[in-house]
Structure formats: C-alpha cells, structure tokens
C-alpha positions as MATLAB code, in Angstrom:
seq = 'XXXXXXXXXXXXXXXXXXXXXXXXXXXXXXXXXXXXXXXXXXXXXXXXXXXXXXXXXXXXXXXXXXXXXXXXXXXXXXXXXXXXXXXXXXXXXXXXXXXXXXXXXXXXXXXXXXXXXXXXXXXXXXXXXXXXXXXXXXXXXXXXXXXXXXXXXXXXXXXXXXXXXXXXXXXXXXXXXXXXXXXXXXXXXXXXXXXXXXXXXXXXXXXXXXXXXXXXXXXXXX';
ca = [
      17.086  -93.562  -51.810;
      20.956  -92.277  -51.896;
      23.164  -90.388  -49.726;
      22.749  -86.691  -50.538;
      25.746  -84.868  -52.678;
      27.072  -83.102  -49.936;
      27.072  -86.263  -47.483;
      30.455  -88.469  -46.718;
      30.289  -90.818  -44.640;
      33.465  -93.124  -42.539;
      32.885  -96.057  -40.785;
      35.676  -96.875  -38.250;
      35.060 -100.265  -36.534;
      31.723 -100.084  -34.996;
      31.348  -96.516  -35.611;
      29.769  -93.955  -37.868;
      31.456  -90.330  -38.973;
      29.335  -88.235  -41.213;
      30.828  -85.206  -43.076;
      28.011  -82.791  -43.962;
      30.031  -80.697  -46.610;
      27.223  -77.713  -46.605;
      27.248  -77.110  -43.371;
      30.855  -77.935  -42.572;
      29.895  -79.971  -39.584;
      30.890  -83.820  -38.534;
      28.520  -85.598  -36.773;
      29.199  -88.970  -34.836;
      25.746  -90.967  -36.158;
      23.694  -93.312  -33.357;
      23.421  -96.296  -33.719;
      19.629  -96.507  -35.409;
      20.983  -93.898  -37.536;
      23.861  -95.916  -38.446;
      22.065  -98.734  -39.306;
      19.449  -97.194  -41.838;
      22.673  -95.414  -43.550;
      24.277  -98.493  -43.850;
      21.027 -100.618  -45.789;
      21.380  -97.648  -47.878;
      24.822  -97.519  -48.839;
      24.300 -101.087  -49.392;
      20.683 -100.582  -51.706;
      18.747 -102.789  -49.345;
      14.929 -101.780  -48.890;
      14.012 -100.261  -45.739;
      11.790 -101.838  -43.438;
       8.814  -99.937  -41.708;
      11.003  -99.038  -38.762;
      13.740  -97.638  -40.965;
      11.559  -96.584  -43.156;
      10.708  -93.858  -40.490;
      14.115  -93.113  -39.474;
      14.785  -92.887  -43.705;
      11.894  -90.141  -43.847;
      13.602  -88.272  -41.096;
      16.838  -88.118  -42.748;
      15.232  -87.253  -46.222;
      13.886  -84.348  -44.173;
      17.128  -83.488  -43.165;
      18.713  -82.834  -46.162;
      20.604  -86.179  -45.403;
      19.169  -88.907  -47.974;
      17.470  -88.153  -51.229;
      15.130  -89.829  -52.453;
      16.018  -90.369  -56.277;
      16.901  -93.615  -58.409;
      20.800  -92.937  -59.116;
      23.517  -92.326  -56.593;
      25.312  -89.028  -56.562;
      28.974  -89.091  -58.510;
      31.636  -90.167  -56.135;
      34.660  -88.697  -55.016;
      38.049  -89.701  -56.505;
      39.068  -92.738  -54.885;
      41.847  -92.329  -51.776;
      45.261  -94.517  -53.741;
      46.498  -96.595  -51.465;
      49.565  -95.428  -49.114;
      53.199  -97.030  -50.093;
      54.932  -97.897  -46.852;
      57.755  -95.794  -46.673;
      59.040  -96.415  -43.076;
      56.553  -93.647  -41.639;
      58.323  -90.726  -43.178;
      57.439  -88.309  -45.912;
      58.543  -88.878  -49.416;
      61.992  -88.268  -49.847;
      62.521  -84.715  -51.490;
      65.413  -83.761  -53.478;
      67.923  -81.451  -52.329;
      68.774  -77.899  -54.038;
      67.824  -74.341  -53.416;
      64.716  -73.002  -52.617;
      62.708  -70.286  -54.380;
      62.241  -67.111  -52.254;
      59.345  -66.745  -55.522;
      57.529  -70.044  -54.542;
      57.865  -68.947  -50.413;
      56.101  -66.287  -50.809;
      53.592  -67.577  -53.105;
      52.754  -70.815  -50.654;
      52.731  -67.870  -47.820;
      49.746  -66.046  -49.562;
      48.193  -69.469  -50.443;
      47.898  -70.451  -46.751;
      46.427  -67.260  -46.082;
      43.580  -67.314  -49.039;
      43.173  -70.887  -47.922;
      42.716  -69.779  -43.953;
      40.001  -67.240  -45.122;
      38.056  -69.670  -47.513;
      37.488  -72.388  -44.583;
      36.140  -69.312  -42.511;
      33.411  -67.543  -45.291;
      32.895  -70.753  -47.591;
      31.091  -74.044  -46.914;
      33.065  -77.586  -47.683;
      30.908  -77.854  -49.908;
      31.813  -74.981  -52.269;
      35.636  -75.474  -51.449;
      36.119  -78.955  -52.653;
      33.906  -78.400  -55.497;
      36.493  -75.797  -56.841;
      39.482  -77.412  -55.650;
      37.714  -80.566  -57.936;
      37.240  -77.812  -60.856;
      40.699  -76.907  -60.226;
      42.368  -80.425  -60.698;
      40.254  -81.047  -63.408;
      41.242  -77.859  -65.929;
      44.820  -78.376  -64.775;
      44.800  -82.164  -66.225;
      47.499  -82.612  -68.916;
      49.393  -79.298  -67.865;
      52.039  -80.173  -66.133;
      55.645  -79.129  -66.463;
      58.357  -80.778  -67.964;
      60.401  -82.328  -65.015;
      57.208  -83.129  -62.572;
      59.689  -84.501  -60.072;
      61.665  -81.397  -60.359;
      58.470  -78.940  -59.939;
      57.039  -81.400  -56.987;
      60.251  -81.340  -55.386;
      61.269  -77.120  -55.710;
      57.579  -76.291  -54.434;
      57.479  -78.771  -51.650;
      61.013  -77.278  -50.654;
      59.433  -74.085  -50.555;
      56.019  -75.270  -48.600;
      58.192  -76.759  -45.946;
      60.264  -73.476  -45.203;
      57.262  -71.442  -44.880;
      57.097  -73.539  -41.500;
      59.001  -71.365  -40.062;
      56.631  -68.380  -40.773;
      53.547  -70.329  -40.285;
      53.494  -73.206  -37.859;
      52.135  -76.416  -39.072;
      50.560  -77.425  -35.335;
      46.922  -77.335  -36.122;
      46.553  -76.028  -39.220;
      46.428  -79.040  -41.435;
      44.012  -77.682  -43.778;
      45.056  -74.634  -44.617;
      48.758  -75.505  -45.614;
      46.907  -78.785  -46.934;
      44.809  -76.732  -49.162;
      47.648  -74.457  -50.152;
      49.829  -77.419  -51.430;
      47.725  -79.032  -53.559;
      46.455  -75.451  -55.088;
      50.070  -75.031  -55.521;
      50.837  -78.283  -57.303;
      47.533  -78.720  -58.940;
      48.437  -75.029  -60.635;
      51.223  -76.910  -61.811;
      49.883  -79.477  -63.704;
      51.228  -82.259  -60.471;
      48.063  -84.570  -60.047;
      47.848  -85.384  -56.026;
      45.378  -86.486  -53.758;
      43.802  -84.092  -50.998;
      42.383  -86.668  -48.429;
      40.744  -85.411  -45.169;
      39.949  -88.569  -42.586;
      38.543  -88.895  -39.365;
      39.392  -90.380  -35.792;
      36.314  -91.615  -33.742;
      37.371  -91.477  -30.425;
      38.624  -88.665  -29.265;
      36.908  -87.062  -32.791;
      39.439  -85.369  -34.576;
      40.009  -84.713  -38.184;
      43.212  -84.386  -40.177;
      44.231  -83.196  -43.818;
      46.956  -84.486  -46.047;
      48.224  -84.152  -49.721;
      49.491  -87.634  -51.609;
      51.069  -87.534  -54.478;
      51.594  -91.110  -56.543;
      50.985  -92.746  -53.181;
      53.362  -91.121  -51.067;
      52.669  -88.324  -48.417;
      54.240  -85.190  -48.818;
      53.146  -82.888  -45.849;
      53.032  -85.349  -43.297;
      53.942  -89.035  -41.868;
      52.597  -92.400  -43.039;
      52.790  -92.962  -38.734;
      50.367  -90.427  -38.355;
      48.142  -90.320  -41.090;
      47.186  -94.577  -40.702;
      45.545  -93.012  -37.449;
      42.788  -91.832  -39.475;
      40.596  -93.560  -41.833;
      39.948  -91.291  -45.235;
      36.078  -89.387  -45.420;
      36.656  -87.076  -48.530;
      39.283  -87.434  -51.177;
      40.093  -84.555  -54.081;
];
C-alpha cells in the first residue's frame, strides 16, 4: 500500500499537510489519519485498527493498494544562504520583447490554475522541463539574468501580492523554454494554512526572499 500519484504530503512538526493534486485541494490530516499515512510512508504493516482507517483512504482515492511506490517528484536542492535576499541579478537593459512575453505568460498561467487540476499542470510543466533538457543558450547566466530583469518589471503591471503562482508558473515556463533548469517548489504553512510558490535556480531564489520562503516547508517540487 503507497500513497496515490496525485498525493503529496508535508509534515511540519507535529502536523500533517496533504496536497491532493486532482482535486487541487489541501487538507490539514487528523491525527488517526496522520498516523496510518505515516506507517505507510515508512512501509510498516498496518494493524487491524489502521487497517480500517487504510481501507477508508484506499476508498478515497488516497492510498493504493499496489506493490511499488509511485515515481517521486524531483527533489527540492537545498537553499544557499544568501543573507535573505534574492540572487543577485546583473545589471543591463531590459527587453520590452521578454516584458511582454512574461505579461502573456502570467495571464495563460492565471487561466490554467482556474480550468486545470494540479494535477494536469505539473505534469506538463514536468513534460516541459524534461524536452527542454540540454537546450539551453549559450550564456545561461546572461539568459537567466535578461528574463528575470524582464519578470521583475512586469511588477509594475501585475502586482506580485498574492499571486505567487501565477508569476511562479510564468518564470519557470519562461526559463525552462530556455533551456535554464530551475526548481518550481510550492510549500505549506500549518498554522494559519497558507501556501506559497517559488522558482530556484542552482540553489538560489529568484522571485522571492530566502526570509520568507524558510517560513514554509516544501510539498511539491518541479
């Protein structure tokens, strides 16, 4: 018995998160709940109690009941402390071309959280990174640099307050399409719940602060 594909799960201290990617819901998990996931994540046999509480998550859609564990995501690298600010970005001009482009991306990415499950989104964000492997340009500093420029002046058009995952989203798109390999983590606060979106790249943030971002602890990693 294995977490289901579309399942994440964060533990933060004494509590439980769980992500369910195909309905696009969190869930804070009780504590009975908590402790069957956490014999299975850990491939201990259930007892007859659990065993119960196991056959109502299997009916669920929550565990299933096969002998290999689904494929992981990518692991979250590990943050470089950097004093709590972003990574430091090169100066130069920005490109009006890669404004606009990062301005439509945000938009695209707005819609896609509102007509497509998690699920479906990270899968082809995941197909994404994967076909743009080996493709990057010449000077990846150089590209990173120009279109993270460009993503922070379209601040000024679109407001980052509260919309983490759509300018999230848009970045990596943006650098993935340009052969940069980052990191898209999402993590998760337990109390108050709350749920934030960032893009790493080589272990350094590049949309938001290492301050912030240490609030959270990571639940799904691209």
């Amino acid at each position: 018995m294995y977490l289901a594909d579309h399942i994440r799960i964060a533990e933060i201290g004494p509590q439980m998160v769980l992500l369910d990617l195909r309905r696009s819901r969190y869930h804070a998990v009780p504590p009975p709940v908590r402790d069957v996931l956490r014999q299975v994540m850990s491939g201990q046999a259930l007892g007859p109690g659990p065993s119960r509480i196991g056959a109502l998550l299997v009916d669920h859609g929550l565990l299933d009941q096969r002998e290999t564990p689904a494929g992981c995501d990518r692991p979250v690298p590990p943050l470089l402390d950097d004093d709590g600010t972003v990574v430091a970005i090169a100066e130069g001009r920005c490109s009006k071309q890669w404004v606009a482009r990062l301005l439509v991306l945000q938009i695209a990415s707005a819609w896609a959280l509102r007509v497509q499950s998690l699920e479906t989104l990270v899968a082809r964000l995941a197909c994404m990174r994967a076909n743009s492997a080996g493709h990057g340009a010449g000077d990846a500093e150089a590209a990173r640099d120009a279109i993270v420029r460009a993503f922070r002046a379209t601040h000024r058009v679109i407001p980052p307050r509260n919309r983490c995952f759509m300018k999230s989203i848009a970045l990596f798109k943006a650098l993935t399409a340009a052969g940069i390999g980052v990191d898209l983590v999402v993590g998760v606060r337990a109390a108050p719940f709350f749920a934030h979106c960032w893009v790493q790249h080589q272990g350094h943030l590049l949309d938001d602060t290492v301050e912030r971002v240490r609030l959270f602890t990571p639940i799904l990693s691209v």
